[in-house]
Structure formats: structure tokens, C-alpha cells
C-alpha positions in Angstrom: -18.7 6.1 39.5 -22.3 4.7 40.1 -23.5 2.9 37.8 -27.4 4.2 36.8 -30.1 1.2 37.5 -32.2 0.2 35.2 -35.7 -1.1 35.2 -34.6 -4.7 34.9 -32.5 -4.4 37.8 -31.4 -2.8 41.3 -34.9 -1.2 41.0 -37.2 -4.5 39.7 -35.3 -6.1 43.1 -36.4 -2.9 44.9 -40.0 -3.1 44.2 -40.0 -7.0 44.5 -38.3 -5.8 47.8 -41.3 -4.0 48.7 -44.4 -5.9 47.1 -43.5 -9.0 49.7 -44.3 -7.0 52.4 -48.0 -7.3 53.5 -48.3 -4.0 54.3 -52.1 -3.0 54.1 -53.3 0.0 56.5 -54.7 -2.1 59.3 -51.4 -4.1 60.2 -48.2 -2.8 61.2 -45.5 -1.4 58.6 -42.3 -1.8 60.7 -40.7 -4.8 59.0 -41.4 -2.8 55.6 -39.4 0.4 57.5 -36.8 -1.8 58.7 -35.7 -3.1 55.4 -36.0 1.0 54.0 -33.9 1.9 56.5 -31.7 -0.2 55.7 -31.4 0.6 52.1 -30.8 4.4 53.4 -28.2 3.3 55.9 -26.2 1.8 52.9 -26.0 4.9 50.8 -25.1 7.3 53.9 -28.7 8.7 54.6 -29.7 10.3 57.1 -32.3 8.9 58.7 -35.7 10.2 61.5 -38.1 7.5 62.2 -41.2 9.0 63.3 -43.2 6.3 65.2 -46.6 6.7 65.7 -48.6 6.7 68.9 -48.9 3.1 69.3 -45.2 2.9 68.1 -47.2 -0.2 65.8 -46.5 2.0 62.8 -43.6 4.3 61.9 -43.1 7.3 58.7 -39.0 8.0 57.8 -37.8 10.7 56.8 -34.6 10.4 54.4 -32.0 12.9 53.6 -29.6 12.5 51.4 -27.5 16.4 50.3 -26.4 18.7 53.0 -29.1 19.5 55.6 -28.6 23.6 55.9 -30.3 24.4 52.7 -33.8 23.9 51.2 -34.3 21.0 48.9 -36.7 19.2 47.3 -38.9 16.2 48.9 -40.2 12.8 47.3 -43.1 11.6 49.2 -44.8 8.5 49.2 -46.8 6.0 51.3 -45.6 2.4 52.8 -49.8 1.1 53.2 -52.0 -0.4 50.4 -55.4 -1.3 50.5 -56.7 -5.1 51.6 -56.6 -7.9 48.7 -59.3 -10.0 50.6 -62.7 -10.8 47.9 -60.0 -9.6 45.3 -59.6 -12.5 42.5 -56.1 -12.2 41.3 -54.1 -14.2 39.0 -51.1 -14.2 41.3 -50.0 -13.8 44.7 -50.2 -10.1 45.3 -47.9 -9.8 47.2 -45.0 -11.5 44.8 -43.7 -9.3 42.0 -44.8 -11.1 39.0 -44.0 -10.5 35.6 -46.5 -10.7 32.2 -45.4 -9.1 28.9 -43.5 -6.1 30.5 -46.4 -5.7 32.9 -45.4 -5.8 36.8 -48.2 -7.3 39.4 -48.8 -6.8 42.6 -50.2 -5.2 45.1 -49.3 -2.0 45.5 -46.8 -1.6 42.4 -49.4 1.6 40.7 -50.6 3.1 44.2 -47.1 3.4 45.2 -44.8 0.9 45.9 -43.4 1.6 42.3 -42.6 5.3 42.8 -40.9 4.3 46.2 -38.8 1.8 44.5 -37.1 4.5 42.0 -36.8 6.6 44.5 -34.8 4.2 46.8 -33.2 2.1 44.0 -31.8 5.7 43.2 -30.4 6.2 46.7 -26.5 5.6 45.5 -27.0 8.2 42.6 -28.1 10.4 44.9 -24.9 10.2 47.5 -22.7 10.0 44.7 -24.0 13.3 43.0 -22.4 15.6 45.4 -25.9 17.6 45.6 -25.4 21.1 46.6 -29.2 20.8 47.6 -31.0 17.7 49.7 -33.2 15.4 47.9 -35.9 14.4 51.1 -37.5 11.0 50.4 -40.3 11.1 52.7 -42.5 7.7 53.6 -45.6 7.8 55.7 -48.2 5.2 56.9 -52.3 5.2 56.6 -52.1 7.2 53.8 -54.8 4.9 52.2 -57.6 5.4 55.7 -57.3 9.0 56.0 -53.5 10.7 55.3 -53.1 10.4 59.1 -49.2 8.7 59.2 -47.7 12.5 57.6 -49.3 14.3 59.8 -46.7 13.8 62.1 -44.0 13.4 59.5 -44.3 16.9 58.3 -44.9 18.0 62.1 -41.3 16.8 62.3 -39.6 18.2 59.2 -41.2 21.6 60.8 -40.0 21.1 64.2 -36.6 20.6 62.4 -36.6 24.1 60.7 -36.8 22.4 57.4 -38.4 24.6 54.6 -38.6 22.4 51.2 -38.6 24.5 47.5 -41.3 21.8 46.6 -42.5 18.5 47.5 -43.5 15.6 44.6 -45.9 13.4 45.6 -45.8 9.9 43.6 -49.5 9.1 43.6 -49.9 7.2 39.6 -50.7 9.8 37.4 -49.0 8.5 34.5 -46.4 10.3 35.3 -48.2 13.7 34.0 -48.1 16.7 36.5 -51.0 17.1 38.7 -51.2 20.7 40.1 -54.7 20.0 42.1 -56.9 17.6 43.9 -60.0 18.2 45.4 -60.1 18.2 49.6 -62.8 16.1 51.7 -64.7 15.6 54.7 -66.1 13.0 55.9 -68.3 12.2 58.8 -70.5 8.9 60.8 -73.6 10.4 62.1 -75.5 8.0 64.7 -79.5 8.7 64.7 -80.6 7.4 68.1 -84.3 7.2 68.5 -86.9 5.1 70.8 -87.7 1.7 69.7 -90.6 0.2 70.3 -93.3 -2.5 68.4 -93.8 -2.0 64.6 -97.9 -2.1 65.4 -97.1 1.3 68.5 -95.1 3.2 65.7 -96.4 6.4 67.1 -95.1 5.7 70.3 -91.3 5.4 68.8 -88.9 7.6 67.2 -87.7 6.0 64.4 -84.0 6.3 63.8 -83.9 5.2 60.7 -86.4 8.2 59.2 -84.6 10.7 60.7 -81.7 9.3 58.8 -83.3 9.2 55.4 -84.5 12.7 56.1 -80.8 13.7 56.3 -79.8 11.9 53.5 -82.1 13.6 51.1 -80.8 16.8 52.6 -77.4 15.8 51.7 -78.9 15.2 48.2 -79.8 17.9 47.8 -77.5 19.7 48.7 -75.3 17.8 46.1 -78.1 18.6 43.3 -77.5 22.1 43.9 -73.6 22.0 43.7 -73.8 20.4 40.4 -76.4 22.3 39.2 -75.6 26.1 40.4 -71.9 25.4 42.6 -68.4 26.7 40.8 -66.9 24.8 38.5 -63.2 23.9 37.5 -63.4 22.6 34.1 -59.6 20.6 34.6 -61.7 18.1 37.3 -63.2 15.3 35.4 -66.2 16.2 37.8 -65.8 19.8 37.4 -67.8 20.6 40.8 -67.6 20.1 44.5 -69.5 16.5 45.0 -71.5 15.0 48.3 -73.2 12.2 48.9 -74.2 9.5 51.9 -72.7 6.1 51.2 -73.0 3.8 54.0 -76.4 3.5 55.9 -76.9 0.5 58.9 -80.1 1.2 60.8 -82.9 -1.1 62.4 -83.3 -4.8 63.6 -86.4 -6.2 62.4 -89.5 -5.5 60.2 -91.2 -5.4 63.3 -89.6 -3.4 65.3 -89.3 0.6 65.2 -85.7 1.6 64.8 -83.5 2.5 67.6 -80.5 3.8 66.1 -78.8 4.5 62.6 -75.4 5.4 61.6 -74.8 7.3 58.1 -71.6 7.7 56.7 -71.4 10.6 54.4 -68.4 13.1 52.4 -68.2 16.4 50.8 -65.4 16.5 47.8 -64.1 20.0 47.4 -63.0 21.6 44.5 -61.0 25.0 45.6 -63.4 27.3 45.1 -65.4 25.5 48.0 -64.8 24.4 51.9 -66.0 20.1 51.6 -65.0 21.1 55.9 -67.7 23.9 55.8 -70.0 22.0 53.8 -69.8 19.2 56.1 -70.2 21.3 58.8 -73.8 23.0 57.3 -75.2 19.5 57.2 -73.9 18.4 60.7 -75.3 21.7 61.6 -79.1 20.5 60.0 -78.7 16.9 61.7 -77.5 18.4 65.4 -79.7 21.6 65.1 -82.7 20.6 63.6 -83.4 16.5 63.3 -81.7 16.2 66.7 -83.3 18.8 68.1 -87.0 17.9 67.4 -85.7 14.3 68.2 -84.5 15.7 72.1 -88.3 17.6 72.2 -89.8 14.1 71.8 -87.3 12.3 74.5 -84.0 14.0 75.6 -82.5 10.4 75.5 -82.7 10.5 71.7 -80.3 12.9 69.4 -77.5 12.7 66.9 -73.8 11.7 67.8 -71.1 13.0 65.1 -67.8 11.4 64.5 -65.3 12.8 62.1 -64.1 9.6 59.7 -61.4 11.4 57.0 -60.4 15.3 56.6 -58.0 16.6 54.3 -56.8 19.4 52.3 -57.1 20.0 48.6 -54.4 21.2 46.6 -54.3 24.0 44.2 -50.8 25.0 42.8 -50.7 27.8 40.5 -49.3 25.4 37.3 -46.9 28.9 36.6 -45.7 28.4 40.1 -41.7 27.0 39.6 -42.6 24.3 40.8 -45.0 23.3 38.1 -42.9 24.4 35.7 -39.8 22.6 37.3 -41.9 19.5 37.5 -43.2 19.9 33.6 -39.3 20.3 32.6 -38.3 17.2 34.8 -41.1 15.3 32.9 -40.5 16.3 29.7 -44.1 17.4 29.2 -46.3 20.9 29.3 -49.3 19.8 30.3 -51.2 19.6 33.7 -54.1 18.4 35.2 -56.5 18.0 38.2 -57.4 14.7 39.8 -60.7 14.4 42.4 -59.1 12.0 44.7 -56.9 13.0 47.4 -53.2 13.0 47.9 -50.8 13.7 50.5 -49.7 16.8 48.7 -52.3 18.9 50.1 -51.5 18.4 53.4 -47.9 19.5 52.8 -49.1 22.4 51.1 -51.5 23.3 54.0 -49.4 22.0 56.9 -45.7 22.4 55.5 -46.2 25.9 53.6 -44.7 23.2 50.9 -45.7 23.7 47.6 -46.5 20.0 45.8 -47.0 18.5 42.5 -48.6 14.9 41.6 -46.6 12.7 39.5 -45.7 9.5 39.6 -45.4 6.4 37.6 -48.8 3.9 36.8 -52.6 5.0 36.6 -55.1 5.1 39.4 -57.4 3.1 37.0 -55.5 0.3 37.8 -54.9 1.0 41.9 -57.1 -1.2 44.3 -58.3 -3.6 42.2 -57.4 -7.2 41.0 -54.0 -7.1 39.1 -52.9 -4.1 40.1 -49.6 -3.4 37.9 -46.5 -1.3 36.6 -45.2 -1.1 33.6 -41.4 -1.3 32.9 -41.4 1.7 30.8 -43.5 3.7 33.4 -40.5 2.9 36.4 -38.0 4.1 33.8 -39.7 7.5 32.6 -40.0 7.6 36.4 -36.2 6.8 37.1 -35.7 9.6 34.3 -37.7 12.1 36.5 -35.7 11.4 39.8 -32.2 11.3 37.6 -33.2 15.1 36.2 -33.8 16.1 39.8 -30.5 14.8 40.9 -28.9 17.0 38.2 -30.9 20.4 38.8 -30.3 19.2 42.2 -26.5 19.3 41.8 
């Protein structure tokens, strides 16, 4: 018989396990896979790596349950965001203990909800499941949602079909049956520089730019005042906005180019892709245009930056109500960032919940933690899968 873990053991060593690796987006998250796969080899997984182009990065896919029938997946992500600027009262990445609070990086946003789920690896093989539990771990989750991409490609390309998929994003562990979707885009104004006191002469890039912004703006003025609404978003309406802006040399000097970095947040009712789109359409069509009539060197580039799917489960689907009873909760809720969930909803044909263990208040910041009592509600969650799962 196994005997269960509990927070102030196999899975405290789990996520201490985890924290050590430095395993933010921009560097390489094999070491981190290595020692997962490991942990999966020990309790009779089986195991896919799915490597990524550059073979740098890697997403696993764990099975543990017999692999002819549909199951249900735990999803998370190995990446967290940078610490650099970041004043923190201990190393980040050491699991450090203060008054039942867990720090590090990572341990909220999601190193904490992978650690049940892998600390609970031997319950699992020792359950005798009649249906698989899938733990599923991607890569560059946090620049974009690009490492499942190919992880869900896979489980397709394998015939698998999933009853549901729970993404472990902190929500407190309360159900989260929608997030909004987004688009985002660089746009690159190139214009004709030339000396401040000859502005005629130039096209500056950097007013064709703030032209676009305020389009943007307005755009988002109009969503908020007239768009749909969804009163379970804290912003109950589709959002845009331009956010980055890097134009122009010297006071002097007419701008030759400016880049703008702007994103459209999506509640279901609208398409952030489409909306995106109608202001690429403006910049391309209209600013780039009367920008070519001037000088046919001069225009608009576009490059797409992060696109991803919202999600929207019905919260009577069984699903939501599965994940409710697993919770021991009723209620439900939407979230406006973005999850992986979406994209196994839209790419899988998986239905997916949000729910796991810490807040997002406390993800990306200084002092990120976990609570104790959070990883055990969350060991509870994963244990009353098991048993359904039976």
C-alpha cells in the first residue's frame, strides 16, 4: 500500500525539487525535464518527450492508467518569468520556508501544482485506474503558450481524446471555466529622416505611430463603452491598448522608424484576432498607404508577438461540475489572463477547467509563494481524481 504524501513531505521535496531549477523562458528546461522524467520512470509512466525545434527545450507527456481509453489530463508549465530587478528576501530559486508560507520562484505560477501532481505519481500507479491520468508539461508557456502547441499536436497524432483537461494556473484553487483570448502584434513605422529645421521634407515615423495609437484608443473607448459584456470578468469587456513605443534618435532629427507593440484581450463574445486584424488593416491600408504615396521606401512591417485562444466552458458542462465536486466548491469564475486551457480546448477538442493551488496576485513578483494548506487542498483535488478515476 502507498502511503499518501503529505505537504511536509515527498511533495515539499518535490517542489524544492523543482524551485532549484533556473528555469525562466529564455534558457533551456532540459535539466528540469530530466529530473521529471525521472520521477515518471520510477512510478512506471509512460513517458513522450516532445523536443522542440532547437531540441534546447522539451514538453513531456506522462501517462500513468491504461492507454486505450480516454482520461483526464493535468497540465502545467516547466518556465517562469526572469527574477532580474526583483528585490527578494531569499534566493528564488531555494524553497524557503516563513510561517507556513513557501518562496520561490515559480511555487504560485506553477511549480506548486506540478509538484502535487508528480509527488502523487505512486498513488496514481498503485490505484489500478481503469482510466489514465495524463500529466502534461510544456515549455514557454509564460512568452506566448508556444511549448503545447506541439504537445497537444502529439497527444492528437496519438489518437488520444481526453474527457477533460485541468490546467493548474493559481486560482486559489476555485474553478475557472473562462479566460479571455489575445493578440498581439509589433508594428514598425518606417518613414524618411531628415533635419528637424527640413521637417516637411521627412516623413516622420514616429507621427504615423501616434496616429495609430490613438486609433487603437479608440477603438478600446468604444469596446468599454458600447462592446459586450461578461459580468464574471473583473473587466467585463474585450480590452486594447499600445504598450510599448521606441521611435526616433534625436530632437533634431525627423524620425525614421518606430515600432509599437500593441494587444487586443478578448472576452468570447469578440475575435482579440479579428480585432487585431481591423487595426493592422488601418496601419497597412491607410497610414502605410499614404506613407508609400509620399516615398514607396516608406510603409508599415507587421510581426505577430503572442496569439491565443480564450476559453469558454459551459460551467454545466461535466466537466465543470466534475471539477466543482473534485474541489469541494460550487462556484466559478472568469479570469482575463490567459491559460493554456484554451488552446486545448481550440486545438485538442479538450474541454478544460482552471484550478490550481496559490493566487496570481502573488505570481511574477518579489516573494512569490505557496501556502502549505493550498498544496494540500491541491493534493485533495488530484487524490479525488484518482478515485473517480478508479
Amino acid at each position: 500500500m502507498v502511503t499518501p504524501v503529505t505537504a511536509s513531505q515527498a511533495l515539499i521535496e518535490t517542489l524544492d525539487r523543482l524551485v532549484a531549477f533556473d528555469s525562466v523562458s529564455a534558457s533551456s528546461n532540459l535539466a528540469l525535464v530530466d529530473s521529471v522524467e525521472a520521477l515518471a520512470r520510477a512510478s512506471g509512466a509512460e513517458i513522450d518527450r516532445v523536443p522542440s525545434e532547437t531540441g534546447e527545450k522539451a514538453a513531456l507527456w506522462i501517462t500513468l492508467g491504461p492507454r486505450d481509453v480516454p482520461g483526464y489530463v493535468l497540465s502545467g508549465h516547466s518556465d517562469v518569468v526572469p527574477v532580474a530587478g526583483q528585490a527578494w528576501s531569499s534566493d528564488p530559486f531555494r524553497l524557503t520556508e516563513r510561517d507556513g508560507r513557501l518562496y520561490g520562484r515559480g511555487t504560485s505560477d506553477m511549480k506548486g501544482f506540478v509538484a502535487v501532481c508528480l509527488a502523487l505519481m505512486p498513488e496514481m500507479a498503485a490505484a489500478g485506474l481503469a482510466r489514465p491520468i495524463h500529466i502534461a508539461l510544456s515549455y514557454d508557456e509564460e512568452v506566448g503558450c508556444l511549448g503545447v502547441r506541439p504537445l497537444i499536436a502529439r497527444m492528437r497524432a496519438r489518437g488520444l481524446r481526453p474527457l477533460g483537461c485541468f490546467v493548474g494556473e493559481p486560482t486559489e484553487m476555485g474553478v475557472v471555466v473562462g479566460h479571455k483570448g489575445k493578440s498581439a502584434v509589433r508594428l514598425t513605422f518606417r518613414g524618411r529622416a531628415c533635419h528637424s529645421a527640413m521637417a516637411p521634407q521627412g516623413i516622420n515615423a514616429v507621427e504615423y505611430a501616434a496616429r495609430f495609437i490613438d486609433h487603437v484608443r479608440l477603438s478600446a473607448e468604444g469596446l468599454a463603452r458600447d462592446g459586450a459584456r461578461d459580468p464574471l470578468y473583473d473587466v467585463p469587456h474585450t480590452t486594447g491598448l499600445c504598450s510599448v513605443v521606441r521611435g526616433g534618435t534625436a530632437l533634431n532629427i525627423v524620425p525614421e522608424t518606430c515600432a509599437v507593440e500593441f494587444e487586443y484581450r478578448a472576452i468570447a463574445a469578440d475575435d482579440a484576432g479579428a480585432l487585431a486584424g481591423a487595426a493592422i488593416a488601418y496601419a497597412t491600408e491607410v497610414l502605410g498607404a499614404e506613407m508609400r504615396a509620399r516615398d514607396p521606401a516608406c510603409g508599415v512591417t507587421v510581426e505577430p508577438l503572442v496569439d491565443y485562444p480564450g476559453l469558454e466552458l459551459d460551467p454545466g458542462a461535466d466537466l465543470a461540475r466534475l471539477a466543482k465536486r473534485l474541489a469541494g466548491r460550487d462556484d466559478h469564475a472568469k479570469v482575463s489572463y490567459g491559460t493554456e486551457a484554451g488552446l486545448f480546448q481550440a486545438l485538442g477538442d479538450v474541454p478544460a477547467v482552471v484550478i490550481g493551488p496559490g493566487a496570481m496576485a502573488r505570481a511574477h513578483k518579489a516573494d512569490e509563494y505557496v501556502t502549505r494548506d493550498e498544496l494540500e487542498n491541491c493534493a485533495a483535488f488530484v487524490r479525488r481524481l484518482i478515485d473517480v478515476s478508479r
